[in-house]
C-alpha angles and dihedrals in degrees: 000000000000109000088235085056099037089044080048096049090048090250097110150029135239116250091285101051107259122128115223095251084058097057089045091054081051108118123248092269096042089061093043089053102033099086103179103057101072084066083067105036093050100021123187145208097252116054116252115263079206096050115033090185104051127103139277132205120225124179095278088056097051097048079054094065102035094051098043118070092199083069100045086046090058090046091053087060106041079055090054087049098050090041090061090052095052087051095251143103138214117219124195105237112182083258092063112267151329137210112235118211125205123246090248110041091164081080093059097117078219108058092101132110126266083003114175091236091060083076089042084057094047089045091051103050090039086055100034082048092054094045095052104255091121103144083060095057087044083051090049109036074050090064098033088058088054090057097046086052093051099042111016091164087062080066137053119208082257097058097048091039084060085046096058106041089040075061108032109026130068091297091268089108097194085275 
């Protein structure tokens, strides 16, 4: 079994040992300071510059995730996790999904310039869009649109650029 599908189904670790419901149960901050989780929780077809020993999808992987509904169970959920630590929360509509923001999104830790999890988001919704799970990056990159209206100084053209070809590209993002 690959180590990325074995790691999914609750079998495996990541290259450090943890098991994904481990990092879930990580605290706010944890996930803020951690920096080379995210690389197994949204993997990509090209390997990290920033994690050498994560994983990378190739064409067998990806057919994985998108065929069994275990792993796009466990995606879901990873989804669900990441979206509470941005501050957010992604609700199921009978058109697929939408992003919920909070009242006061100037309290996002996130709403900076230039700001690290910008490049978690890109990854996610590059990797989400790979593994099948589309109507939540529409859901997302949606949400996401509605931010950048609202506070275009939290967001620089780069950012957004990543944003919009994460969601409407190949899933490669420009990452």
């Amino acid at each position: 079994m690959h180590p990325l599908i074995a790691f999914y189904s609750g079998t495996g670790t990541d290259h450090r040992g943890r098991t994904l419901s481990g990092i879930l149960a990580f605290s706010n901050t944890e996930l803020e300071s951690c920096h080379d989780y995210i690389q197994w929780l949204f993997p990509l077809k090209d390997p990290s510059p920033f994690n050498p020993e994560a994983p990378v999808l190739d064409d067998e992987l990806i057919a994985d995730f998108r065929r069994q509904p275990e792993l796009q169970a466990e995606l879901h959920r990873v989804l669900l996790r990441m979206t509470q630590f941005f501050g957010v929360s992604l609700r199921e509509t009978p058109q697929g999904f939408e992003l919920l923001l909070p009242a006061n999104v100037a309290d996002l830790h996130w709403m900076t310039p230039d700001n690290h999890n910008h490049r978690r988001l890109s990854r996610m919704m590059a990797s989400l869009k790979l593994l099948g799970l589309e109507t939540h990056v529409s859901a997302l990159w949606h949400g996401l649109q509605q931010l950048v209206v609202k506070h275009p100084q939290a967001f620089t053209a780069a950012t957004i650029t990543h944003w919009r070809l994460a969601a409407d590209g190949d899933g490669t993002g420009g990452i």
